[in-house]
Structure formats: C-alpha cells, structure tokens
N, C-alpha and C positions, 0 to 999 in steps of 0.2 A: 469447271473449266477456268483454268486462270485466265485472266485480261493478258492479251497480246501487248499492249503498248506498256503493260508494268514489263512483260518478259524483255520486249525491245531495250527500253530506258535503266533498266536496272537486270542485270543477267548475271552479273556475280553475285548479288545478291539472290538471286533465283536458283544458280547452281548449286550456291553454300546450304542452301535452304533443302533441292533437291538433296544432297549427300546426306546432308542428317537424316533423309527418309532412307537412303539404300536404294534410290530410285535409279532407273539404268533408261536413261533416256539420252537422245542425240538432241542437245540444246540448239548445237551449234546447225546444226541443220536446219532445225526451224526457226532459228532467229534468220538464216540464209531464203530457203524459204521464202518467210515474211519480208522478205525485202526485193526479192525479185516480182512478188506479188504486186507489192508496190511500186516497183519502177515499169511491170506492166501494164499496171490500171491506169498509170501516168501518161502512156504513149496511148491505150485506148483511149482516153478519153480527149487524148490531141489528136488521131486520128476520126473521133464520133466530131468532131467539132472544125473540124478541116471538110468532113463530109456534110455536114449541114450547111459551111460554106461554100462549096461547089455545088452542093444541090440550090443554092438560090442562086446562083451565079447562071448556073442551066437554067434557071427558069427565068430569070429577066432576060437572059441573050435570045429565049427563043420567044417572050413578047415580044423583042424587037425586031424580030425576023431575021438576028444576025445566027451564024454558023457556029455549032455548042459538040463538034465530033470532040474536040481536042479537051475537053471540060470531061464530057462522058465515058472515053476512056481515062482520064484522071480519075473519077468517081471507079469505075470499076475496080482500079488499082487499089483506091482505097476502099471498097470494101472486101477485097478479098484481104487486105494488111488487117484490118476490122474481124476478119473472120477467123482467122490467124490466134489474132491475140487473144481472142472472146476462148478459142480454145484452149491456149496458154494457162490462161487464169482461170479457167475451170478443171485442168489437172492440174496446178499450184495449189488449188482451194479446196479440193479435193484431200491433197497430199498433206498441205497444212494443217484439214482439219483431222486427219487419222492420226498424226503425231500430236495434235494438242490435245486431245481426249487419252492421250497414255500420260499424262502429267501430273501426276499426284495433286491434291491440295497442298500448300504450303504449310510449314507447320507453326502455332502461334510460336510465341518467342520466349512465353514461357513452359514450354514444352520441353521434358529435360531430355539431356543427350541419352540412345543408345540404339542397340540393333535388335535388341526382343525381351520378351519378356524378361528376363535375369535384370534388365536397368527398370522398371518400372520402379515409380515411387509411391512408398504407401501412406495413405495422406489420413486415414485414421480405420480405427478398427469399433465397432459395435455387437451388441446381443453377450450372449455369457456363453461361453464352455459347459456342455451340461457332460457332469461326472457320471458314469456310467459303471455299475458295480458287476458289470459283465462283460465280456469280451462285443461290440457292435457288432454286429452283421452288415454287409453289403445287400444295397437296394434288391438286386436281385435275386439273390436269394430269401427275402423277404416278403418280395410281389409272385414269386412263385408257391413259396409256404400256403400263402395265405389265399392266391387266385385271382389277386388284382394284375397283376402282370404279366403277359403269355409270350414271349417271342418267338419260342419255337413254331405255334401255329402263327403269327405275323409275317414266320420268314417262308409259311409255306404260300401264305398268299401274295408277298409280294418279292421280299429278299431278306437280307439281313441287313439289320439297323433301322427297322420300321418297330416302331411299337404298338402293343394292342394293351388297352388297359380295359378291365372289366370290374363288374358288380361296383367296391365301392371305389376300387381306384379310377376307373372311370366318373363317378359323381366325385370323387378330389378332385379330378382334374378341372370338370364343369363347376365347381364350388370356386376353384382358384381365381379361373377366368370370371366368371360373375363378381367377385369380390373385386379382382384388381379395376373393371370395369366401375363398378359405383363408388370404389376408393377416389378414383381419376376424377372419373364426371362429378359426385356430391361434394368433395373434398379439396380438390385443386381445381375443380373449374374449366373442363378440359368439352371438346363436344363429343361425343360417340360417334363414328363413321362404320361402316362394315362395306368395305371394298372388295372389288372384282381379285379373285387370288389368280387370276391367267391376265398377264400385260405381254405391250408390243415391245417391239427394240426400241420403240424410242423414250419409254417408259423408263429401261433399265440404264441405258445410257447417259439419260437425265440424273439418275441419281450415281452414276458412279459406277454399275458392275457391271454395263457392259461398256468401250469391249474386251476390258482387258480380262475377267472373273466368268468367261463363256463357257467353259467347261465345269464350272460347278453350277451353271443352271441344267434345269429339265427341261427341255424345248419341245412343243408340239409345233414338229414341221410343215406342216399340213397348210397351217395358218401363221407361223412364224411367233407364235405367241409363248410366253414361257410362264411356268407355275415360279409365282412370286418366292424369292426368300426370303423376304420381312415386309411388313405391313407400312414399313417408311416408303417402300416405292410408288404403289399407287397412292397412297395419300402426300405423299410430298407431288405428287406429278396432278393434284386436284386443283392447282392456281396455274399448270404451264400457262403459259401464253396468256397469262393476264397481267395487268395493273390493278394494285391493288390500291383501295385509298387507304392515307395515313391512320385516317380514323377508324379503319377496318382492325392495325395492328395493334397488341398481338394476335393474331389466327393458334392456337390452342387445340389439335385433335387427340382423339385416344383411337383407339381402332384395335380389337381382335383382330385376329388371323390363323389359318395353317400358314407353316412356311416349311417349304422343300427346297433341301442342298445334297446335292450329290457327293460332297466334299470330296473330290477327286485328288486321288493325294494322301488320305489322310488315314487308312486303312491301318491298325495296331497300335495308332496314339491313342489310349486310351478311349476305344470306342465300345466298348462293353458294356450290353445295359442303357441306361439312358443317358449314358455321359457323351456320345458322339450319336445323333441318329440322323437319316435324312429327311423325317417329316415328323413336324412336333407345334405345338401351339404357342401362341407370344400374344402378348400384348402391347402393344409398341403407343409413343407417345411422340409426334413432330410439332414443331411449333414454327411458326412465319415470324420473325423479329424484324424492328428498326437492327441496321449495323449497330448504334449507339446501344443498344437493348442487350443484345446477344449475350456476353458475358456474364451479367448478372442471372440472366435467362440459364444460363447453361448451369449455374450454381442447382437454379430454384429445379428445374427438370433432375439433378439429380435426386436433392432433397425428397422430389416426389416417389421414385425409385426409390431410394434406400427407405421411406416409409412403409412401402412393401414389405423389403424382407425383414425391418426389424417387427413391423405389428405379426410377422408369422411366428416370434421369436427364434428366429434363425440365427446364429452365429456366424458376422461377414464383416467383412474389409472393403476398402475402395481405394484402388492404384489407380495413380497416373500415370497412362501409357508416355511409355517416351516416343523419340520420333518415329525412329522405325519397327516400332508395332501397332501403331496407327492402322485405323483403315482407309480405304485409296481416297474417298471424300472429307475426313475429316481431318480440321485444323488440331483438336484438342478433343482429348476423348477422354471419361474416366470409366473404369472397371469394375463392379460389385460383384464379388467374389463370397459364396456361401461357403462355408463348411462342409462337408459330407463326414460325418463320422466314421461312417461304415470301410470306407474305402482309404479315409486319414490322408483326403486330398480338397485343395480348395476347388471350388468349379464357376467357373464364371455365367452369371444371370442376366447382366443387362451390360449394357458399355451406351456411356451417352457421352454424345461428341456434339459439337459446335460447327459447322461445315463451312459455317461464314456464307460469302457469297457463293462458293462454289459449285456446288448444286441449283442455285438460282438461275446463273451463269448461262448452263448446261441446260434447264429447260427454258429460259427466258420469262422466268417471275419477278416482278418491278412492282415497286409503289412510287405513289406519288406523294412526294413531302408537301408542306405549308406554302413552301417557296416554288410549290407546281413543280421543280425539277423531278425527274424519274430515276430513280435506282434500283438498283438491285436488291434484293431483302436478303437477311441471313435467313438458312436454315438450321435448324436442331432436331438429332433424333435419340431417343432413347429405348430401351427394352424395359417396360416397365409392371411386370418384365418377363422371360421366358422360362415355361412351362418346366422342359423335361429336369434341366439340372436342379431346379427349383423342389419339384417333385420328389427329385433321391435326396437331397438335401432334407425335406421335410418326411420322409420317410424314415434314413437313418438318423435323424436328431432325433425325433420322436416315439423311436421302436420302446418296446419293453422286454425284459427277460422272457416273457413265455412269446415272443415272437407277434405280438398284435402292434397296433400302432395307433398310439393316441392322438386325435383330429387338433391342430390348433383351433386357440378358442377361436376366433375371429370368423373359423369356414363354418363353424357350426350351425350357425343361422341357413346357412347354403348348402348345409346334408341332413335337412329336417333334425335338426336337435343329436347327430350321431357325436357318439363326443371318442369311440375306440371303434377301430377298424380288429375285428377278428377273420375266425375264417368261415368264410362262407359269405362273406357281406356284400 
C-alpha cells in the first residue's frame, strides 16, 4: 500500500509513476477522498470536544443546583452532529481504503520504460547451448515415451493442466525440491519454514493479490479461505503485526510449497504440457530488509536463484522487467528465463522483485531502529525456484537420441545414485 501523505504531497509524481505501470486508477478521487476524510475527522473531533465541554458544564450547573435543560439539549444536538459524522468517516474510510489497495507499487526509477514483455531488458545470459545431433523433442512427448508423465489420467481426475508425474519423474521432481531446499538453507543461509497452503483474505491482501487477482485464486467458500499461489504469502504474512527489532534484521526464509492458479484468462498461451499448469511446486525465498538493505538484498536473492539453474546446467538469461510487466507488489523485479530445447522457447522459473515497503504497508510489519524510531521494513521475494518449467527445461536440455534422459549431476545424490531416466524408471 502506498503512504497516503506521499500521494497527498506529491501526485504528479505518483501519476507519472502510475502511467509507466499502465495502471487505471482514479487518483484524483482519492486524493478527494482523503481530503474530505480530513476535513471530517476535523469537525469530529471539534464536535467530541465541544461535547466534553457541555458534558462538564451539566455537571457543575447541577452540583450547583442551577437549571442544565438548555445545556442537555445542546448535548443531544451534539451527539447526534457526532453520530452523523462517526458515520461519514466510516464510509469515507471504507471507500478510501478499497481505492488504495488497487494502487500498484511504485516503480523504482531505475526501472526501464515499457508495457510488456517486448521492452524488458536483458541484463546477462549464462550455462551453454548444448548442440544436439538430433532433431529435440518436446517434454511431453518424452514424459509420456518413457511414463514419467501422465496428463491424460490427471485430466481424468481433476481437469486439464494438472500434472501427474510418476516412477522416476516423480522422485526428479522430490530430488529438485530437496536440493533447492539444502542449496538455500547450507549455502545462502536462509531458515526452512513449511507453511499452511490454505490463507485468509487478509493474508492475500497483505501481499498484493487480493483484491484486485480474485479470480485466479481457488476459494473455499465455506471458510473464506483460499489455496495459496506462492509460498511468499503466508511466509511474508509470518511478521503481520509485528515490530521487529533492528537486531532481528535481516529475516531470511526459504519455504517449499504447492501453489494453485487458476490462471483465468490464459487458456492457448502456451499451456501445453508443463508450460501453463494450475498446480505445481516452488520453492520460494522472502526476506525482511532494513529500507537502506534492500537493494543490495535484491542483487544477493537473485544471485542465490540463478545459482540454481546454473549448478543444473541449464541454459538461461535474466530480464529486467520494465514498468508495466511488473507484478502489482513489486518495485523492481528480475526474470530467470531457462531454455527449453524441445519447444525452442525461453520459459520463465523465478522473477525476484524488491516490494520496498509495500507489502509491509499492507500487513503492518515495522522495526525498530537504534534511534527507537519504527518503520516500516522492505520486503523481497523470489522463486527460487519453480518446479514445473524448470522440469521441461531439464528434461528437454538433457534428453538423448534414444529418448531416456540423463539426471543432472547435482540431483544424483537425491535419486539414490540414478545417473539416466529410461523407461520403466
């Protein structure tokens, strides 16, 4: 949530800021809004204090035995004016707070212009191009060859774009996750958390998707609760409503997860196979920063991501999204894009972004500096990183001409010493 008093004080600055998102919001409403808000909590609180002055006035006139009618309907007047306005500023505040929760994060400044993917910039490239003396196959025909991969019966038990993976692609997939897991925690220093995959609205709010992103959650109506999309939500919502002390920061999680998207919308962009699904595994990485922190933070949390897919030897890149392909919480976000052979398309694995304070904001996470003052803390999240694209990616980089697939070295230790996926595995 942006600070009110920056939108008040500086609003050209906050439009120019909005238009580089593509953001379609009524500024000028709620800076109106916020002002009427203001000139009503001004008149309450001179009417609450006009009424603390006639309420003592009644009460010394009737110690004195003197006559308090003409005082008392005064009082009454003023608390009905009282009643009045308590209701005023509670649909003002109501109405202020549903417009400010649709307001993008600002976007940092050096964030380059544009409106989607085509402006992103590519900030470097890693791993090698492996030369292939045969035509690649596509993941999916490969998970099927071999019977790691089943969607047909996936789509009988749940729909289409659910995946089922068996024998060995199933232990890839638990080899992955174990790996990226003690990469995080032995390596970068990160704590392991394993959180609740069902949060409330006010979980999802806190971090950004709701309300404007409701229709690509899963909702159980029952209880109001929804199945998580990324594992940043409940572990960024693990400090709400706390102060944290100085000396606590930085806060450092890693966390597994499922994440389920309904991705409503998004039906024949390339969702075939593992490239679009609505339930798939991640491991995600948030971090609590000083403001002063963040930046450097935001470098180091990629660094730890692209460690991932290079030790898979994967072949990937990393874009800087420009403004308006950002997501709605983040300041600055970068992209790690794998290769997929098979399909001679890049796919994107993690995007780690810088949120600043704005997810702070929104669940009310502070520390406390040296100087006892309270602020707000930056958040940062990263994918580091997600399963399914990650999976075709190391599927089609590592197939062989007779169709088997050889295990990076790295997961070996995490599929008992299997070093080639054939069939029947």
């Amino acid at each position: 949530m942006l600070e009110m008093a920056y939108i008040r004080e500086h609003p050209e600055e906050v439009r120019a800021a909005l238009r580089r998102r593509g953001a379609q919001v009524n500024l000028d409403e709620l800076i109106a809004l916020e002002a009427r808000r203001r000139d009503v909590l001004t008149v309450l609180n001179e009417k609450r204090a006009e009424r603390n002055r006639v309420s003592q006035e009644i009460g010394a006139r009737k110690r004195a035995g003197q006559d308090a009618s003409a005082l008392l309907e005064e009082m009454g007047r003023t608390a009905a004016a009282i009643k009045a306005r308590e209701s005023e500023l509670r649909g003002l505040e109501a109405r202020l707070e549903a417009l400010a929760l649709l307001l993008p994060n600002l976007p940092a400044a050096d964030v380059p212009e544009g409106t989607g993917a085509a402006q992103n910039v590519l900030v470097r490239e890693g791993g090698t191009q492996r030369a292939f003396d045969f035509t690649p196959k596509p993941h999916w025909e490969l998970g099927r060859a071999l019977d790691i991969l089943d969607f047909e019966r996936a789509s009988r038990m749940t729909g289409a774009s659910f995946p089922l993976y068996k024998g060995a692609g199933a232990q890839l997939e638990r080899a992955l996750i174990n790996y990226m897991l003690d990469l995080h925690v032995r390596e970068h220093g990160y704590r392991e958390v394993f959180p609740p995959f069902l949060v409330n609205r006010a979980a999802l709010t806190g971090t950004g998707q709701l309300p404007k992103a409701e229709e690509d959650m899963y909702r159980c109506e029952v209880d109001d609760f929804f199945l998580i999309p990324t594992a940043e939500v409940p572990v960024t919502n693990l400090h709400r409503d706390e102060i944290l002390g100085g000396d606590d920061l930085p806060l450092c999680y890693v966390a597994y997860s499922a994440c389920f998207r309904r991705e409503a919308g998004s039906y024949g962009r390339g969702t075939r196979g593992l490239m679009r699904v609505h339930q798939f595994n991640k491991v995600e990485l948030v971090r609590f920063e000083r403001p002063e922190d963040s930046p450097a933070a935001h470098d180091l949390m990629l660094q730890h991501a692209e460690t991932v897919v290079r030790s898979l030897g994967l072949r990937y890149r990393i874009m800087l999204l420009c403004a308006g392909d950002m997501g709605f919480s983040a300041a600055k976000c970068y992209d790690i894009e794998a290769w997929a052979p098979g399909i001679g398309a890049w796919m994107e694995v993690s995007s780690v972004s810088n949120c600043t304070d704005f997810q702070a904001r929104r669940c009310n996470i502070r520390w406390r500096g040296a100087d006892g003052k309270i602020r707000f803390v930056h958040t940062l999240n990263g994918s580091g990183v997600a399963l399914p694209r990650t999976m075709l990616a190391i599927l089609e980089t590592y197939q062989r001409a007779d169709g088997s697939i050889e295990v990076p070295a790295v997961l070996r230790p995490y599929m008992g010493g299997l070093e080639v996926i054939g069939p029947g595995r």
